[in-house]
N, C-alpha and C positions, 0 to 999 in steps of 0.2 A: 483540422483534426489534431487535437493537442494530445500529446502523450502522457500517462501517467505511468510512473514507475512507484510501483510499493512496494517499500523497504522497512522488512521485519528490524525488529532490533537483533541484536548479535546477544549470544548467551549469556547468560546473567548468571550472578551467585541465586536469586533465587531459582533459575533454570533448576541449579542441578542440586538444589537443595530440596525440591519438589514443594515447596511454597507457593502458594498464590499471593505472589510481591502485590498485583494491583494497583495500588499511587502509594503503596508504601514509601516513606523515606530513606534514601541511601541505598539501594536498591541499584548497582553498577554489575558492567559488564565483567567477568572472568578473562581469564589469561585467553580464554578460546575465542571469547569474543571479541574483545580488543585486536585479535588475528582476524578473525571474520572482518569487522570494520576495517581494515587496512588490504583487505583483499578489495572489497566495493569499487576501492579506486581503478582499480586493473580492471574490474567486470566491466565499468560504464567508461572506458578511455575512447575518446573518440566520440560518445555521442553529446551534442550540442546544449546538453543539461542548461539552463536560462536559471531556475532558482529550486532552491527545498526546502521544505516545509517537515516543519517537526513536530511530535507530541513535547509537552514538555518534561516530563518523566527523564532524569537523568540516562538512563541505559539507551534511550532515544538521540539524544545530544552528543553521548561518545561514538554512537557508532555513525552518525555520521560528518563528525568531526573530522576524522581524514580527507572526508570526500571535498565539505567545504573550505579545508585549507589547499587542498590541490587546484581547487575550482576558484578559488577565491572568493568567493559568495559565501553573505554573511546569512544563516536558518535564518527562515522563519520561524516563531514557536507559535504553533495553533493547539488551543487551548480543547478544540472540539474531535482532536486527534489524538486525547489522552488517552490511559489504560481507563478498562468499564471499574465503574464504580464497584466495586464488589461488597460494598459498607462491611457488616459483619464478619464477611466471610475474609475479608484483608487479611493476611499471613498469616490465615491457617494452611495446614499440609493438605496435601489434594490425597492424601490417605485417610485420612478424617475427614475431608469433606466429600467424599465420595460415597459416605455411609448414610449422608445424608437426604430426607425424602426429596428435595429438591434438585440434588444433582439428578435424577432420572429427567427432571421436567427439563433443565437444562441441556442435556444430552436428547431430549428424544421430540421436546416441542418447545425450542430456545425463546419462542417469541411471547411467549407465555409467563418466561422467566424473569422475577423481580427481585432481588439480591436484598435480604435483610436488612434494612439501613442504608443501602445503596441505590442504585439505580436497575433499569428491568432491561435487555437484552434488546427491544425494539425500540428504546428511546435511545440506545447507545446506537444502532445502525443510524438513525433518524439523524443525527447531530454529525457523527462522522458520514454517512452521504451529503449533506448538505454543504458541508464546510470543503469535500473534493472537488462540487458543485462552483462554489462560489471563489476558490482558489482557482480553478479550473478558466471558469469566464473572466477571471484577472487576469490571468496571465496569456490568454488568449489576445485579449484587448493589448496588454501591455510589450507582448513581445511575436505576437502574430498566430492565427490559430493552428501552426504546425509546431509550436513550443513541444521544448520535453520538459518535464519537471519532475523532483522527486518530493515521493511523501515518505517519510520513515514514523512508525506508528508500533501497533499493537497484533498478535498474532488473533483473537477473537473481532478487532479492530477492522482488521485488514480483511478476514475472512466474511463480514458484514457487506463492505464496498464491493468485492467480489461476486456475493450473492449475489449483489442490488446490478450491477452489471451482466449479471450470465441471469438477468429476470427470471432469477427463482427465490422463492420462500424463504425467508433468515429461518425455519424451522430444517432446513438441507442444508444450512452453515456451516455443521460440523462434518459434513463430508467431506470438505474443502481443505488441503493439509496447506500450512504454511509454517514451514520449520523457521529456527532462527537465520537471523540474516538471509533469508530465501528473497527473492526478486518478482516480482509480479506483476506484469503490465497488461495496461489498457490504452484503448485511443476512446477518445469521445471526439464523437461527431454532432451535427446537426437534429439528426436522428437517430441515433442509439449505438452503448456504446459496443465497441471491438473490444473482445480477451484476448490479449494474444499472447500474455506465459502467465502462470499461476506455478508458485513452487520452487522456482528455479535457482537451482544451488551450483552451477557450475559455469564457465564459458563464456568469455565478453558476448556485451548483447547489443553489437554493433546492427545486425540484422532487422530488429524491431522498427529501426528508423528509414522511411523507402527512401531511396535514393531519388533527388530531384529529377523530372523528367528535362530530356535535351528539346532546347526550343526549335523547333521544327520550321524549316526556309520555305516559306511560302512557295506553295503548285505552281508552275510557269504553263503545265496545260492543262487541262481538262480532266482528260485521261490517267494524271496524278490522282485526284479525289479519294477519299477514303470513301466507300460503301459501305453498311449495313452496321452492325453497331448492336446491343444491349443495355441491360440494367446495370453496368459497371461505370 
């Protein structure tokens, strides 16, 4: 069961400029965020992190640059863990584009949604599932399948991989809140995966990782045996 940690970026100048940054260029975190990133390190102290993986969008790279100089581990950048294409709609204000006929399609049936010049909402889940997918069974193979690793990505990004895990509809996507630098894990198994935080802005998240079970000194009689048992 390998663990996934997704890790929002930390606040951006276009955060609080209300712009849809997107793959704009120079698009960096704020003084808040840059404090966000430097918190990461204290939330995940202690758990066994093996590697991380990053969009490449600069605001992705700062904020988890503390993490990988504490950890010593050098990103990955995966390229299928970018911000969505938003072609046209690239740094315009989400007050003007909110007037537009499309933001409803966007807001109310995401899967539907095809970004003028960019790319459409279901082919951006498609690319980011597949690439936490194929990270996922690397790091499995290469570091054992109770790995933790992190992914730091995209708020629309993240809340895709999410759906695709709690098997529901990317048209329910946006019920899903993931603020900046929020924390959000999953385990994948064999057979499907575990949610076990969505959101999470506060508190080392030492708990997410079970603690290894003690190996147990063989029964000397009988009458030891364990009986009866379930689906666990």
């Amino acid at each position: 069961m390998t663990t996934l940690i997704l890790l929002r970026h930390g606040r951006s100048t276009a955060n609080t400029a209300g712009v849809l940054a997107g793959r704009s260029p120079g698009v960096e975190l704020d003084e808040t965020g840059r404090g966000q990133a430097e918190k990461v390190v204290e939330r995940l102290a202690g758990l066994p992190i093996v590697e991380i993986v990053t969009s490449p969008m600069t605001r992705c790279r700062q904020t988890v640059e503390p993490l990988a100089i504490d950890r010593k581990i050098t990103p990955v950048v995966e390229d299928e863990l970018s911000e969505v294409d938003y072609g046209d709609w690239t740094g315009g204000t989400l007050k003007t584009l909110a007037r537009e006929p499309l933001w409803k399609v966007v807001q109310a049936h995401p899967s539907a949604a095809i970004f003028p010049g960019g790319e459409g909402l279901a082919g951006m889940q498609a690319r980011a599932v597949a690439a936490v997918r194929r990270h996922g069974a690397r790091i499995a193979e290469q570091h054992g399948p109770t790995a933790v690793w992190v992914a730091c990505s995209h708020g629309d990004v993240i809340k895709s991989v999410l759906a695709d895990a709690l098997a529901t509809h990317l048209d329910n996507f946006q019920r899903i809140m993931v603020d900046t630098c929020s924390v959000s894990v999953v385990h994948y198994t064999d057979t499907r995966p575990f949610v076990a935080r969505v959101n999470d802005l506060g508190g080392d998240l030492k708990g997410i990782v079970a603690p290894k079970p003690r190996r147990r000194r063989a029964a000397k009689r009988s009458s030891d045996a364990v009986v009866g048992g379930g689906t666990s």
